[in-house]
N, C-alpha and C positions, 0 to 999 in steps of 0.2 A: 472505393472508400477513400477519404480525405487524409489526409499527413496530419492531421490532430487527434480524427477517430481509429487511425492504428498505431499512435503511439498510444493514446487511451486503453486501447483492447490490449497492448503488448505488457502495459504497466499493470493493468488490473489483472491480467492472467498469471505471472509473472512473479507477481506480489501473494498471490495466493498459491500458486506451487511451492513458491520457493521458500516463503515463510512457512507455509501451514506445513511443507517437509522439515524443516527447524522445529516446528512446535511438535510434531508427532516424535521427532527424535528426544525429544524434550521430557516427554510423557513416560517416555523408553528407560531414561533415566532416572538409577535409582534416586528418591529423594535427598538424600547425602552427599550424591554425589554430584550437585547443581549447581554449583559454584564455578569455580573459576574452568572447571573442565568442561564447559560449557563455552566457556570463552571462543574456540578454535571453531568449531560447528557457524556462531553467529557471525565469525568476520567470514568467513566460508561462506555463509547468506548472504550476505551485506558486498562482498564482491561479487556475487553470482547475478543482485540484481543488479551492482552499478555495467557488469560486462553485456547483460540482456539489455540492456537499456542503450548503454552506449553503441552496442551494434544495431539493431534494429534503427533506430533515428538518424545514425550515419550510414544505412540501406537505403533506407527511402527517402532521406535527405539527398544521396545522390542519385538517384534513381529517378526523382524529382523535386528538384529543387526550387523550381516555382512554386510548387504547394506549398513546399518546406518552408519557405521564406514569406507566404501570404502573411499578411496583418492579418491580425482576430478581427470577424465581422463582427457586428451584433448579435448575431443567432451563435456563435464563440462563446461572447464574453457573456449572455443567457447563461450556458450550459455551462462554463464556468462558476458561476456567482451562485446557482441552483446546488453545483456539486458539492463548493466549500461549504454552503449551509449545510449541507450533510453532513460534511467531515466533522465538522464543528461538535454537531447536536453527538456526532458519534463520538469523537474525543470525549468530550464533557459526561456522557454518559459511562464511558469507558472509566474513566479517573474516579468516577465517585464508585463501581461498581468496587474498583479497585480498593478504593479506602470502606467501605462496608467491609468488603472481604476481610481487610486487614483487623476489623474491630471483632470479624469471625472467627481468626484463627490466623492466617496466613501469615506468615514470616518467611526472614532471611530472605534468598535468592530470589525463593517463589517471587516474592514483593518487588522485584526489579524484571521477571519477567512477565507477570501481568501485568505492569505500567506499561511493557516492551510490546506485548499483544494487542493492550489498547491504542498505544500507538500507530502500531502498523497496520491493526484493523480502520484507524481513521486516517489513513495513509491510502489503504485498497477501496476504502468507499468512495472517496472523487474520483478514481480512476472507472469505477465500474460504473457512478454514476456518469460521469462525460461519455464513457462510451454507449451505456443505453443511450445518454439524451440524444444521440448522432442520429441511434440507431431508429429510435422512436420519436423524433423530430419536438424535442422536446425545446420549448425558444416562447420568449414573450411569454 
């Protein structure tokens, strides 16, 4: 496996433990109580993925560092330009679901953490998508 396609797998995997255990914690929480005590749990998250990330990249970065250090081929910057079209279509759908919601009911916190869901859900789709495209030779 290449040094682009398991950084890919580490981020998509990663992003969906690490968030999706925030968001189950989330759901735990009375609705009252979603505010600022929610605060410590998210940078809790948010350092957990920046330390899974920063180690894993500087594993295999030294482990091999010619991979690490390859230019993006063509068949790269494909499976890049495929994934962000994802994230994109995903974001965009994320923000409107959101504001719907918001015309349905949804207030307060709620409304800062379903922007924060849709975010990170289009945050975990280019990771999952670059690591299918590796996997399934997805290019041209």
């Amino acid at each position: 496996m290449a040094f682009r396609e398991k950084i890919a797998w580490v981020s998509f995997l990663s992003t969906l433990l690490i968030w999706g255990g925030f968001f189950i914690i989330l759901a735990t929480v009375p609705h009252g109580m979603r505010g600022l005590a929610m605060l410590g749990p998210f940078i809790v998250a948010t350092m957990a993925q920046a330390a899974v990330m920063i180690a894993a990249a500087s594993i295999w970065a030294i482990s091999a560092p010619k991979d690490a250090h390859a230019p993006a081929d063509e068949r790269d910057r494909a499976i890049g330009l495929r994934a962000a079209r994802m994230a994109y279509l995903t974001l965009i759908l994320g923000v409107a679901a959101v504001i719907v919601w918001l015309h349905l009911g949804l207030h307060g916190p709620d409304t800062i953490f379903a922007l924060a869901a849709a975010f990170i859900l289009a945050e975990a789709v280019p990771f999952g998508a670059t690591a299918l495209g590796y996997r399934w030779n997805w290019h041209g």
